[in-house]
C-alpha positions, 0 to 999 in steps of 0.5 A: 492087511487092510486098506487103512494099513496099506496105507500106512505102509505106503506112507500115505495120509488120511484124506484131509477133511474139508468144509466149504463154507457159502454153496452159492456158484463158488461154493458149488464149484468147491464141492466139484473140485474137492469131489474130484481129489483124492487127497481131501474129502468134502464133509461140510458144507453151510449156507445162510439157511443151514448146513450139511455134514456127513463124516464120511463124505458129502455126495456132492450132486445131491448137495448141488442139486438139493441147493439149487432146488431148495435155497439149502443143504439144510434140506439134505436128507438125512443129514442136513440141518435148518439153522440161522447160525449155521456157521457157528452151529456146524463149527461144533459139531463137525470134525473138520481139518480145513475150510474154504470161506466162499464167503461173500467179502460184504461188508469188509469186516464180514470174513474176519467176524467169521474168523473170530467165531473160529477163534471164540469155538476153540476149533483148530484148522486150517482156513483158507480164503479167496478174499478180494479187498486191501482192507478185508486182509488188512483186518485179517493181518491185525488178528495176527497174533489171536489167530496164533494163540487160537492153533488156525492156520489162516491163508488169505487171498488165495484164489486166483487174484489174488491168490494165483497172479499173486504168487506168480508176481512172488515168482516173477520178482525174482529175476529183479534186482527192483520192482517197478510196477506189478499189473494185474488184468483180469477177464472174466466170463459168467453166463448167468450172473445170478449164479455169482450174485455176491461176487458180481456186487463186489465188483460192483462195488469196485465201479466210480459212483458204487461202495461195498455198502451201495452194492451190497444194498442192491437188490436183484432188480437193480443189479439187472438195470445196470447190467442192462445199461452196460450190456452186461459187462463190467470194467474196473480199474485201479482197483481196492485190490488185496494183491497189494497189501499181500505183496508188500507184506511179503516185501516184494514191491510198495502198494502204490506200484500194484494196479489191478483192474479187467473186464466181467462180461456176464452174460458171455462164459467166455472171457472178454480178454486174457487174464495175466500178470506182468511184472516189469523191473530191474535186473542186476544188470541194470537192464529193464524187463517185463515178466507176464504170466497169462492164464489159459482162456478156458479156464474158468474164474471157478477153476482159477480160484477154487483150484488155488485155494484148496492147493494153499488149503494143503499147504496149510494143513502141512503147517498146521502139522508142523505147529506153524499157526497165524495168517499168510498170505498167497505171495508168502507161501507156495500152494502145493497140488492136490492130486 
């Protein structure tokens, strides 16, 4: 008896084969994460410049380091590809079941014009995201329909928030009979921003005085400046945060109930504060109470999103097998463990 039918026997499906779209420090952690899962295995990867796709699986050292020492996995021998259109390249000729967009979500509109290419190439898979922005998945909920018609299973804002803290206030809310507030606070500790420049713009575009589009046009010298002035640390409140369209879509809680805001230090791997959810209702009792949900410490911001989004990337993948397409977000659907 072969392995493949050992398997079968076993019951036991094929590795699920996973594409990460985006290698800078999100994507590399993704290639991490998914190198050490045996239920999935990384054969795609792109980047602005190019991409990479190996059949039988990426050696992920070899991607991370030919990224970092070359500015692309195009440059990976032998199987590596310099193209400008390397998303749009790499989606017709790679057998992919399911991709992680570790996109930068600047502009709003640029994770849901990835998502059109999809739909327009006639693949069919699952997609997932770790999108932060209100009107980013608002532009993803619109495709509904396109999305459907297309055979993609799309999950939205499943990272760590939202994504994680997300379907923890789903949870939460089920000891109350009404929600009154759902706050979310995050830390988060980096110790080179440059590592995450696209994640550490959006955050700045979430800072009173600064856009999307302000921070987007920033360059590196100028990100430096300011970081300078706050001693690398970044506070946000009242965020444009997409943990509030995801549990209203899911009819837990009003959007105008939802705050989400916390503390970037980027120069410090340590987080500034504890990262939690706590939701506060009423019981059926008539009686008031507050559910917090708090994050270890020493779980990085890598870990928190990339591990969420390929547990919803499986999740995924069981709908796409049962023929459930469309977009779901994290407060409607549980993310299953990836072993």
């Amino acid at each position: 008896m072969n392995s493949e039918q050992i398997k079968n026997s076993l019951n036991i499906s094929p590795a699920i084969r996973v594409g990460v779209l985006g290698f800078g420090g999100l994507g590399q952690a993704a290639a991490k994460v998914v190198a050490g899962k045996q239920e999935m295995i990384l054969v795609a990867a792109a980047d602005q410049k190019g991409y990479a796709y190996a059949a039988d699986g990426l050696n992920t050292e070899k991607s991370v380091a030919t990224y970092q020492s070359q500015g692309s996995v195009g440059y990976l021998e032998p199987i590596g590809t310099l193209t400008n259109q390397s998303i749009q390249d790499l989606i017709e000729i790679a057998q992919v079941d399911g991709y992680f967009l570790a996109l930068p979500n600047l502009p709003n509109d640029f994770i849901p014009n990835v998502a059109k290419e999809f739909i327009k190439s006639g693949w069919r898979g699952v997609l997932v995201d770790a999108i932060k922005r209100t009107t980013a998945v608002e532009q993803l909920l619109a495709m509904k329909e396109e999305l459907q018609a297309a055979g993609i299973t799309y999950m939205t804002g499943c990272g760590a928030t939202p994504g994680l803290l997300t379907a923890a206030a789903a949870l939460a809310a089920q000891s109350y009979a009404e929600i009154h507030q759902v706050e979310i606070t995050f830390g988060v500790g980096i110790a080179n921003w440059e590592a995450y420049r696209a994640t550490v713009r959006e955050d700045i575009g979430h800072m009173p005085g600064y856009t999307v589009e302000i921070a987007r046009a920033m360059t590196d010298a100028e990100v430096e400046a300011l970081l300078d002035k706050t001693n690398g640390v970044l506070t946000l409140t009242n965020m444009e945060h997409a943990d509030d369209v995801m549990l209203e879509v899911a009819g837990i809680v009003g959007r105008d109930r939802v705050t989400v805001g916390g503390v970037v230090d980027t120069r410090n791997p340590k987080k500034p504060l504890s990262t939690n959810v706590k939701v506060t209702g009423r019981t059926f009792e008539g009686k008031i109470s507050t559910h917090t949900f708090t994050l270890g410490d020493e779980t990085s911001m890598a870990a928190n999103v990339c591990g969420p989004a390929f547990g919803y990337l499986k999740a995924g993948r069981q709908l796409h097998q049962r023929g459930i397409y469309g977009i779901f977000t994290a407060a409607e659907i549980m993310p299953q463990f990836v072993r």
